[in-house]
Every structure is written in C-alpha cells, then in structure tokens.
N, C-alpha and C positions, 0 to 999 in steps of 0.2 A: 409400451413398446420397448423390447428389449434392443440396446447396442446389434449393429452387423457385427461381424464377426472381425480382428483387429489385431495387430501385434501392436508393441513399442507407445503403449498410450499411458496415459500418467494418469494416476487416481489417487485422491484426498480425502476422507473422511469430515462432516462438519453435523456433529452432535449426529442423528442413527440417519445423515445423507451419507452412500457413497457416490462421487462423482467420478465420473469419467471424461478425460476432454481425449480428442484426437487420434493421433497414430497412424499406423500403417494399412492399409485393408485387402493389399495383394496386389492390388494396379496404381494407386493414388493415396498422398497423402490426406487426413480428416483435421477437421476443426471441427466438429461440432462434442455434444456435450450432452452429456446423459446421469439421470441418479436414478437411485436404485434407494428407495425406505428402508430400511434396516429391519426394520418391524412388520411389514405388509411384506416383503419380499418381492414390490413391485416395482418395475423400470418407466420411466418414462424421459422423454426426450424433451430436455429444456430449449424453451423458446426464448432465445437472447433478444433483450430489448438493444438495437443499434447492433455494429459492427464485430465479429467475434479475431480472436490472432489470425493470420493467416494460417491455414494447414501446416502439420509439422507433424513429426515422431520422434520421439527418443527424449521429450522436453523432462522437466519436472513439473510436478503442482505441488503444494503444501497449504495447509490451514494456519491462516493467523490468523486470530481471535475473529473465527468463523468468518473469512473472508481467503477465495484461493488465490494464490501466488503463483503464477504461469512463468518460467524461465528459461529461453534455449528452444533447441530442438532440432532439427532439420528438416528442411521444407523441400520443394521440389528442385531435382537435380543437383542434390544433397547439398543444399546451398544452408550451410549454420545458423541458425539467430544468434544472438546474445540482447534481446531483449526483451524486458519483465512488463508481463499484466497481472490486473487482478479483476477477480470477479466476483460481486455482491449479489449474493443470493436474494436478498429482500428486492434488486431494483432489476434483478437476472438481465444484470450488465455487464462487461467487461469494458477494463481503463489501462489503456497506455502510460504507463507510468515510471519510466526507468527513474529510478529513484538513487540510481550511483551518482552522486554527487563532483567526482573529477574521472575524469575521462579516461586517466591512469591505471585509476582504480578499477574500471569499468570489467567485469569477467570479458575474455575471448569467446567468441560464437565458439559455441560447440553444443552436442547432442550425447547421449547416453549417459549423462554427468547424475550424478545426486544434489538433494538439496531437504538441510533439515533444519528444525529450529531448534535454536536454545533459548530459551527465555523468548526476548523481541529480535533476535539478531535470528536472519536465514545465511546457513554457510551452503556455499556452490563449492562440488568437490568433483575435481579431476570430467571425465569425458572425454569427448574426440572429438575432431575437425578432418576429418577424411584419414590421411595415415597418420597424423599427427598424435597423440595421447598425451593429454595433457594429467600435470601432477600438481595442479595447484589448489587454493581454498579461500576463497572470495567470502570477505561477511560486510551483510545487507543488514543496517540497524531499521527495525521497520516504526519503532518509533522515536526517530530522532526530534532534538528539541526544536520549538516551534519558531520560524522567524517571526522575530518582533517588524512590524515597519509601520511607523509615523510616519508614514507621508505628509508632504505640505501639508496637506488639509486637516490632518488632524493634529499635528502641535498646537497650532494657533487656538482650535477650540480647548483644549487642552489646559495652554498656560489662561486661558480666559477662564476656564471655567475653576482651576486654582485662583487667580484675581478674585473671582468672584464670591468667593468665602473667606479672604480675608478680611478682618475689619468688620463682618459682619454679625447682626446683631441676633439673625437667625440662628445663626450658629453657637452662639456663645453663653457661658455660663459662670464670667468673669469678667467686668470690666475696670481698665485703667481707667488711670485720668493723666494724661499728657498732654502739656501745654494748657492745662486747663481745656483738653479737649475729651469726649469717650474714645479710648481704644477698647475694641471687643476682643474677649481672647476666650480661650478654652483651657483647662485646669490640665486635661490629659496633654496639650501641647506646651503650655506651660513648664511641665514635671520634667 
C-alpha cells in the first residue's frame, strides 16, 4: 500500500528502508508512517505498536544508528512542536524522549528547520514559527554519558560484597602471618 499523496513530510533512510512519517495531505495534518524496500520497490504502511507523535508537517526525521529521530513540525492551526521522538523499527514503536537536558538549551517549536548528524550529535538548524525565522543551531548529543546511580540499595550490597573478599582465603594466593594470626592476600594487590 503505497502513501496518499502529501506535502511537507520528512523521510529517513535505515539500511534499503525508506520511511516516510506525516505531513500535509491538502485538508489535515498526518502521523502516520510508511517504508518503501529499496530492493522490492514496495510500500507498505507500518503498523505502530502503542501511541504514534501527534500530526504535524514541516518536522525532521534522521537515522541514528538505525533508530529514527522525529523533531518539530507544525500540527493543527500551525501550532509548533519542539519536541523529539524516536522510533524503533524492531519494536515499530515510537518514544517520547526529549532528551535536551536544560530547559535553556531546549530548540524553540518551529517547523521547516533541518536536522543532520555528525558522528552522535543531531544539529537543528534554523526554521520558522509563524512570521518568525529563526537563525539558530541546536546540538542533540545522542549518546551522552551514562548516569551512574547507587542508590541506597545498592552501596550497601556493594561495600558488603568488597568486605567479603577481604581476608579471604578463597581469594588468595598469599598468606601473612599477623599477630601470629593468617592474613590472606593476593600477589597482584600486594604489587
């Protein structure tokens, strides 16, 4: 089943998919989402597991390491996004995920902008917000570093489970004699 026919819709490439999400159709804004095999030269219309963006035109999409990046656009009664999904082909989901980190940073809702990558960073470039034009360049690291968090629950196992190879004899392939007592050690902690 090939797309209706569409203006202002954004398409991504992911290995010989092309996708298509949204746009314009003449009377209403779309969400929905179509690929086309590169190789069969045939369309079919993805069936999204759960909720897909709301209708828009003008957004970007982009591939990161075959995963698309949805950002922007303008929904009904040209009302702007500025907010980012993505959507996994394997689980043919889409995920709410604004992933700008301070609020500052965050790009302005706008529509007709571009969006490309360089290595893991996506830059949002310029667009519009009704008469407005904007002239700016927003970068999205998409793989930033990982929060560490030890929670309560897990220090305590933690420093337990360091305790628990001190001194021990499992471990070891060195023993003191302290106080005329065995200390077990290890040669490489020893060094």
């Amino acid at each position: 089943m090939r797309p209706p026919p569409r203006a202002n819709h954004s398409s991504a490439l992911i290995k010989n998919n092309l996708y298509i999400f949204g746009g314009w159709d003449g009377s209403k804004r779309l969400n929905d989402l179509f690929v086309m095999n590169l190789d069969t030269k045939i369309w079919s219309q993805v069936t999204v597991d759960g909720e897909s963006p709301p209708p828009r035109a003008g957004m970007s999409l982009c591939n990161v390491r075959d995963t698309l990046y949805l950002f922007g656009g303008s929904g009904p009664h040209a009302q702007c996004f500025n907010d980012l999904y993505t959507f996994d082909p394997g689980s043919a989901s889409w995920q709410h995920c604004n992933n700008f980190t301070d609020s500052k940073l965050t790009p302005k809702m706008r529509a007709g902008h571009s969006m490309t990558l360089v290595g893991t960073k996506l830059y949002i470039i310029g667009g519009s917000y009704g008469q407005d034009y904007l002239k700016d360049v927003y970068e999205l690291d998409t793989d930033p570093e990982p929060d560490w968090d030890f929670g309560h629950s897990a220090k305590p196992r933690l420093c337990a489970a360091v305790r628990d190879m001190v001194n021990n004899p499992q471990f070891s392939d060195v023993t003191f004699l302290v106080e005329n007592k065995p200390f077990y050690a290890h040669k490489v902690i020893v060094a």
